[in-house]
Backbone as CSV, one residue per row, in Angstrom:
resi,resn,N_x,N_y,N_z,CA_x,CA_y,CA_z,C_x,C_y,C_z
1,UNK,-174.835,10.273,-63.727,-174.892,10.125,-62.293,-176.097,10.883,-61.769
2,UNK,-176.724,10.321,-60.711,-178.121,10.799,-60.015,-177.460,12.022,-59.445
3,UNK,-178.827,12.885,-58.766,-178.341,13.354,-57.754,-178.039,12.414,-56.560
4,UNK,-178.865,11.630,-56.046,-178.581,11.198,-55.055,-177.072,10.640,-54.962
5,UNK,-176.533,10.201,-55.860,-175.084,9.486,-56.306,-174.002,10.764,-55.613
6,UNK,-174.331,11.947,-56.650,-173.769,13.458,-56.197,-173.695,13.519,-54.671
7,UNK,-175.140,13.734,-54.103,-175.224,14.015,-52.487,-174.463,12.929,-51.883
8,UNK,-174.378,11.604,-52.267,-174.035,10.343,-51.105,-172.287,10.701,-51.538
9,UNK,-172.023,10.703,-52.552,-170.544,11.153,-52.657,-169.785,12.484,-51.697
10,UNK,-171.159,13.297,-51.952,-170.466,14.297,-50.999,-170.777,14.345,-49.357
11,UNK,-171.635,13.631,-49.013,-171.338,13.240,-47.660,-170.166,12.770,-47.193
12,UNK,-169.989,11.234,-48.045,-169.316,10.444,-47.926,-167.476,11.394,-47.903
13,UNK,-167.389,12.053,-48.654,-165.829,12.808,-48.542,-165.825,14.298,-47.589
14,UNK,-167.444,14.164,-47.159,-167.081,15.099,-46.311,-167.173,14.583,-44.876
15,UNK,-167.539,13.269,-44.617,-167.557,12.108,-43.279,-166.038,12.321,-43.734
16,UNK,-165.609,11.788,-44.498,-163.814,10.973,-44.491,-162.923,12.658,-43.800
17,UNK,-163.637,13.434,-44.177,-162.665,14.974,-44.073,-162.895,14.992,-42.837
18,UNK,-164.015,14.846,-42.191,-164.257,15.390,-40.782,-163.592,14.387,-39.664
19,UNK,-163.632,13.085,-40.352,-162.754,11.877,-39.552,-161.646,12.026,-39.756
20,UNK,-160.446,12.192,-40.995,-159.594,12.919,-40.765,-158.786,13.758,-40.043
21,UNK,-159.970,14.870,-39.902,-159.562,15.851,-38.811,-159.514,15.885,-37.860
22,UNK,-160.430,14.503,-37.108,-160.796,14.317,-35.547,-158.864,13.416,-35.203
23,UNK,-158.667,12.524,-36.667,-157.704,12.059,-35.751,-156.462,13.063,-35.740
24,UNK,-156.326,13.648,-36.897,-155.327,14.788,-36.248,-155.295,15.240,-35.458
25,UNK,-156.418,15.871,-35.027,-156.404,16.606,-33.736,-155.865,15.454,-32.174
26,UNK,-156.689,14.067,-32.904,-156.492,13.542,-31.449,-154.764,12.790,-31.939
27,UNK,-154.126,12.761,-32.663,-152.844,12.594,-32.923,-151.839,13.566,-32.582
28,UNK,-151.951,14.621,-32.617,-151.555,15.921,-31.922,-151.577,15.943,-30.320
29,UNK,-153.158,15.561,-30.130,-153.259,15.410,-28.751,-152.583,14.605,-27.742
30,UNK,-152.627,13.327,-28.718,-151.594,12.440,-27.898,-150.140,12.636,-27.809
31,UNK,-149.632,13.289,-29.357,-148.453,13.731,-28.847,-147.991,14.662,-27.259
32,UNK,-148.539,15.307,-27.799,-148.903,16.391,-26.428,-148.330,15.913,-24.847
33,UNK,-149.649,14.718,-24.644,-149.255,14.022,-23.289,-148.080,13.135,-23.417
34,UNK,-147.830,12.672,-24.757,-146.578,11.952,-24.877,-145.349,13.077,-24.322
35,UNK,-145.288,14.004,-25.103,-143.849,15.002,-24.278,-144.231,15.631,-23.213
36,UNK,-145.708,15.842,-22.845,-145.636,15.965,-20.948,-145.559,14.894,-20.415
37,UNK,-145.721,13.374,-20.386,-144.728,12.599,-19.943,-143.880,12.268,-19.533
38,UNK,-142.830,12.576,-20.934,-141.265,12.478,-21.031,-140.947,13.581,-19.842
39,UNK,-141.605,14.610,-20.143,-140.671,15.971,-19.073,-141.137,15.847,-18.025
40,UNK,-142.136,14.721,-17.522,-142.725,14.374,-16.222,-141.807,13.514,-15.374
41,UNK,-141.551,12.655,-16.505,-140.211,11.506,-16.169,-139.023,11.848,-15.751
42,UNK,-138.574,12.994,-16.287,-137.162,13.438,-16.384,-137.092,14.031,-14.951
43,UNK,-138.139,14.950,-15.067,-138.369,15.770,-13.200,-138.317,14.932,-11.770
44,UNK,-138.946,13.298,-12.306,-139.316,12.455,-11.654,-138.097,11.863,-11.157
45,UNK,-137.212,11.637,-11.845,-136.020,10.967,-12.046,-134.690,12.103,-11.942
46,UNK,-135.250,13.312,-11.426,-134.375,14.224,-10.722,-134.729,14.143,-9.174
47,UNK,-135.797,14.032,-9.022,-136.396,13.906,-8.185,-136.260,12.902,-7.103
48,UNK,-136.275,11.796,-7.732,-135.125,10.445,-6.865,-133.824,10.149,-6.830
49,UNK,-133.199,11.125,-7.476,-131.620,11.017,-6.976,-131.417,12.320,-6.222
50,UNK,-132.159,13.652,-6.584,-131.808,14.435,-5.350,-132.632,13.726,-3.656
51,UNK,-133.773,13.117,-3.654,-134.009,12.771,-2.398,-133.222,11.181,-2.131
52,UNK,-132.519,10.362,-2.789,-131.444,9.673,-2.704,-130.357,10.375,-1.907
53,UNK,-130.081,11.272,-2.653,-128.685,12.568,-1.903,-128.849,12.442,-0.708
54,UNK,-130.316,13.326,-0.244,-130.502,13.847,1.154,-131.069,12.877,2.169
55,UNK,-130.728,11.892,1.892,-131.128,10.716,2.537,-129.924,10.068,2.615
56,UNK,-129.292,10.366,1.869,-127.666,9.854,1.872,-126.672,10.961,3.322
57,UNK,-127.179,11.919,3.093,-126.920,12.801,3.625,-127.285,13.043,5.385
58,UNK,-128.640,12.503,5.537,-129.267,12.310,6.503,-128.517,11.039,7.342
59,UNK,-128.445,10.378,6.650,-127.726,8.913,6.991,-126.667,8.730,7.647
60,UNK,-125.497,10.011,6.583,-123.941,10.484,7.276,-124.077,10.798,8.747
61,UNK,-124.862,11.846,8.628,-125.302,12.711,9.991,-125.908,11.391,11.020
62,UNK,-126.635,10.429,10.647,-127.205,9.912,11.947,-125.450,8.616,12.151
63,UNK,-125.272,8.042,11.260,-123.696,7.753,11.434,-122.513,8.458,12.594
64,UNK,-122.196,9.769,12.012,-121.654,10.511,12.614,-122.400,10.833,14.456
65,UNK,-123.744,10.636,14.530,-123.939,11.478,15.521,-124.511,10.163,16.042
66,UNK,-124.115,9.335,15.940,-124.226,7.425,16.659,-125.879,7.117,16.603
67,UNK,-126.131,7.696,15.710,-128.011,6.628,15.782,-128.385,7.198,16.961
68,UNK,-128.359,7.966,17.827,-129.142,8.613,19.250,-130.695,8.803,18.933
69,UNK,-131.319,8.495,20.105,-132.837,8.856,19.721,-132.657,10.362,20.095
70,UNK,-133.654,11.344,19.691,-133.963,12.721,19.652,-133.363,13.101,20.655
71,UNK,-134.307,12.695,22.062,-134.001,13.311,23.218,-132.568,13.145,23.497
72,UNK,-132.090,12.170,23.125,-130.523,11.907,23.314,-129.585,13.154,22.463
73,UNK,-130.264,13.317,21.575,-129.915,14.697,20.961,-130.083,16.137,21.587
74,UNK,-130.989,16.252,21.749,-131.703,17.496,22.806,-130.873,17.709,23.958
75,UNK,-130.214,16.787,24.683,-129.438,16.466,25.896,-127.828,17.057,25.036
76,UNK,-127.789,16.126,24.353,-126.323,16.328,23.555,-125.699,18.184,23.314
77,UNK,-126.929,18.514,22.517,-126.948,20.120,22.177,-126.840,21.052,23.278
78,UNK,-128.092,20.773,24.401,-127.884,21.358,25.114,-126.398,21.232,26.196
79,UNK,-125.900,20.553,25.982,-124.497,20.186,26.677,-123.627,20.986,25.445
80,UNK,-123.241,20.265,24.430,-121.727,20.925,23.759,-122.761,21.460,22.444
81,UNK,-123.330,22.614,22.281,-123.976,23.452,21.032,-122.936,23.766,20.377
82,UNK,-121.803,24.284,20.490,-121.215,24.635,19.481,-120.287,23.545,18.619
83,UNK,-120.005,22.361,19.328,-119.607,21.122,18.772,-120.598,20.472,17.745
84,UNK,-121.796,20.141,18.337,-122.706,20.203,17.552,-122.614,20.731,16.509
85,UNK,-122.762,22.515,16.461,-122.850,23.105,15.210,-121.837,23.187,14.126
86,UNK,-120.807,22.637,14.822,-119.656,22.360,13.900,-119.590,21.499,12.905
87,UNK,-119.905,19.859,13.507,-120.606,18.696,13.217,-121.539,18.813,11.929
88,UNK,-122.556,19.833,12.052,-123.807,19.712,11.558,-123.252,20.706,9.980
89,UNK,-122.768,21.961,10.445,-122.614,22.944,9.508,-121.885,22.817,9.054
């Protein structure tokens, strides 16, 4: 075997080593964003059933307190506050 045979061999397995290593790293990497994802999702999807809740919640309250526009509220409070706060709390 030449040298040159020698040198092109050892390029050649030291290209394959260094490509190797790039995809590990970027196989790793992708894992990575793969499980910040998942725990992105999960937060996400806590996230729309607690503001589901309080919208559920919001809803009771405008139910209960007959759909009034604001000022109709403002009027209301300032008349019976502690009924109100009963209502509310």
């Amino acid at each position: 075997m030449s040298f040159l045979s020698v040198e092109s061999a050892t390029d050649k397995q030291s290209i394959e080593q260094s490509s190797t290593e790039n995809v590990d790293e970027l196989n790793q990497e992708l894992l990575n964003l793969k499980n910040q994802y998942e725990e992105l999702e999960k937060i996400n999807k806590q996230l729309l059933i607690e503001k589901e809740d309080l919208n559920n919640q919001l809803n009771d309250r405008s139910i209960v307190l007959g759909d009034h526009p604001v000022s109709d509220l403002n009027l209301f409070e300032a008349e019976n506050p502690i009924e109100l706060q009963q209502e509310v709390g």
